[in-house]
N, C-alpha and C positions, 0 to 999 in steps of 0.2 A: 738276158735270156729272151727269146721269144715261145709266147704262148699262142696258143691256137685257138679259139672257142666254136664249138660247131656246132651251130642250131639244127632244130629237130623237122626244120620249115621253110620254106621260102620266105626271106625277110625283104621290103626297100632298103634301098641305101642309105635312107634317113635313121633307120633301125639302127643299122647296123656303126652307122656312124654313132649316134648312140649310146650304144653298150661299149664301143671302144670307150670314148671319154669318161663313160661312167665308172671303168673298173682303170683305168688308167691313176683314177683319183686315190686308187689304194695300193697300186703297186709298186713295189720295190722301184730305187731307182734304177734305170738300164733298162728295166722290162719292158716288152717292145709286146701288142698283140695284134691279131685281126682275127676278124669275124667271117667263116665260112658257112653256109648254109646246106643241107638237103633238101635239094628242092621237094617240093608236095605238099599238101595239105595237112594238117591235124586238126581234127574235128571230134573224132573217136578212138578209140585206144585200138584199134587194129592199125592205122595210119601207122603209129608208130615204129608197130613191128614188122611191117611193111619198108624197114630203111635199113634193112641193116644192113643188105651188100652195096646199096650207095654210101652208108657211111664208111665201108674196109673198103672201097675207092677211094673217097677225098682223105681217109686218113692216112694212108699210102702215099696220095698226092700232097700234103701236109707234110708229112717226115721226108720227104725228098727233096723239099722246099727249105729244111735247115731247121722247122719249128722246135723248140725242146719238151712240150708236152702238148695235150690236145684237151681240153676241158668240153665233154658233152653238156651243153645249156640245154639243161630242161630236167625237172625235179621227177623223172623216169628214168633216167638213164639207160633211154635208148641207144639197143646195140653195141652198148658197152664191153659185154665178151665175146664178139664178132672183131673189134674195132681192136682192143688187146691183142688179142690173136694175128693180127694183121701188122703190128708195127711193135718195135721197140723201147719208143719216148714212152713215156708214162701216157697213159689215158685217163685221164678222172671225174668218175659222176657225180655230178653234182648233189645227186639227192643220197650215194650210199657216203660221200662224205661230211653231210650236214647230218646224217641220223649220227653219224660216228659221233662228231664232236656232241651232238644234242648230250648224248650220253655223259656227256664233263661236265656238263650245263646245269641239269638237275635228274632227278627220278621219273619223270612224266614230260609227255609230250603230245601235243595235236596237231594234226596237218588242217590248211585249210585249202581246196582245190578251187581252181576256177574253172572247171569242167567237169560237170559227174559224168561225161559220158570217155572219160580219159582216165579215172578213179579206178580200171584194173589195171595199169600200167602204173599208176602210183604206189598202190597198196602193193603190187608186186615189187619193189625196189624196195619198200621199205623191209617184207618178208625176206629178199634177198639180202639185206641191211644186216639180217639177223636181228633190228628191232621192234619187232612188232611188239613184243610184248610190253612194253610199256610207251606206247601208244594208246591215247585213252578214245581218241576217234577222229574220224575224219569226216569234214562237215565243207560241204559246195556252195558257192555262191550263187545268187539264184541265177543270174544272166551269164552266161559261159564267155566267155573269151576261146575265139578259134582261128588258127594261120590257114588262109590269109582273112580277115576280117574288113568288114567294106565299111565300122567304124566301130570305136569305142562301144563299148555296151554300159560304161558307167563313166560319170567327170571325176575326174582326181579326188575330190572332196566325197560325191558316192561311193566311189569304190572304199578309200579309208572308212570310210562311216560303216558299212555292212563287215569291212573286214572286223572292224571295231566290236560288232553287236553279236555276230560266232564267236569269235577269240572270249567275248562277257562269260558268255554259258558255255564255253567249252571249259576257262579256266573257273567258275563259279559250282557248274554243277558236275563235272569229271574231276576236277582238281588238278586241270593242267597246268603246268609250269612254263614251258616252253612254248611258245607256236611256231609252227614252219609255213608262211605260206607258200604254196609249190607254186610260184610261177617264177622263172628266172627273167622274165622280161617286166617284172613289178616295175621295178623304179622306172619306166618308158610310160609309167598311166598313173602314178600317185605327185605327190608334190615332194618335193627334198626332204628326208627327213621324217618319211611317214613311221618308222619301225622305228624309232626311235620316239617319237611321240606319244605312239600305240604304247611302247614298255611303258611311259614314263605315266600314261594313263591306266594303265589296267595291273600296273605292278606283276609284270611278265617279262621273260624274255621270248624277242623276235626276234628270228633270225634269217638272215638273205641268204639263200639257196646258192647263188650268184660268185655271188662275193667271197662265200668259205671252199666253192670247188676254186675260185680261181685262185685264192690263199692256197689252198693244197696244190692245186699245181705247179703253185711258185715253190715250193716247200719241198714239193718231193727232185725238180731240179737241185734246188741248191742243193740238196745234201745226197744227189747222187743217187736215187732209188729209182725202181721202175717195179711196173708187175711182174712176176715171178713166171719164166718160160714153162717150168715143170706145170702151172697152173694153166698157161695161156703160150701156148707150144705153135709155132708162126704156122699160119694156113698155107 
């Protein structure tokens, strides 16, 4: 099968090269992906909703191209029912499929964002998730992460360490069980291994945003499903 992944931003090559290898490492065998971008910035959460008729272009131009689904990267799920409406394969957000499964996972949950100024386009996908309500809160890193970024804002080792000290007093003093951090482009700025470190440290589960939409994508090919026309009726 092939998959699509479609960032919410103008990526390099080196990026994008990237995220291929990275989810290559978990997928089925056969699966074949590439990484398409919307070009423009994200800095603030209008950026976002700012993409949604270039995303029902490239995802038009994706499904003509033979792809079998299209995975939106990025823990918003931008344009998501523009992009449905526009093609047939499956579409899958990344962040309304990681709240789903969180829900298997345990009774509570936190997000941690790497941009409070993108946290209404978060909290909106979670709402649309249908899970806000066991959501115990959502807590930002101090230095944002923005595309395109002119460098890092933390070393692999800072950014684990702060993601480390919210996730303390999110699951300490809320009682969260779960963490999400919303960035689909994590593993391109931590070291191998960081969420799985974090659990094995703070006795939690963390879970990649990334990794469970492109699980659901492969998932809902193989067994044949798509979104529902009566819901998302082609434009």
């Amino acid at each position: 099968m092939k998959i699509a992944v479609m960032a919410p931003g103008a990526l390099p090559d080196e990026a994008k090269k990237a995220i291929r290898e990275d989810l290559l490492t978990i997928a089925e065998p056969g699966t074949t992906l590439d990484v398409f971008d919307v070009e423009g910035k994200v800095v603030v959460a209008a950026d976002l909703d700012m993409k949604a008729q270039a995303a029902v272009v490239l995802a038009r131009e994706i499904e003509k191209k033979g792809f079998d689904a299209i995975l939106l990267d990025g823990t918003c799920d931008f344009a998501l029912m523009a992009a449905r409406s526009a093609v047939r394969i499956p579409v899958v957000g990344a962040a309304s499929s990681t709240y789903h499964l969180v829900y298997q996972l345990g009774d509570a949950f936190a997000v941690i964002s790497v941009n409070d100024q993108i946290n209404p386009t978060f909290l909106r996908a979670v709402r649309q998730a249908g899970c806000r309500d066991r959501m115990t809160s959502m807590r930002s890193l101090k230095r944002a992460f923005t595309v395109p970024m002119a460098s890092p804002p933390y070393t692999p080792d800072e950014l684990e360490e702060e993601i480390a000290e919210i996730a303390k007093r999110q699951i300490e003093e809320e009682g969260a069980q779960i963490i999400v951090v919303a960035f689909t482009l994590l593993n391109l700025f931590v070291k191998p291994g960081a969420l799985e470190r974090l659990s094995k440290r703070l006795n939690a589960v963390f879970v990649d945003p990334q990794a469970i939409g492109f699980k659901t994508a492969e998932m809902l090919v193989r067994l044949k499903l798509s979104h529902s026309e009566r819901e998302y009726p082609l434009l």
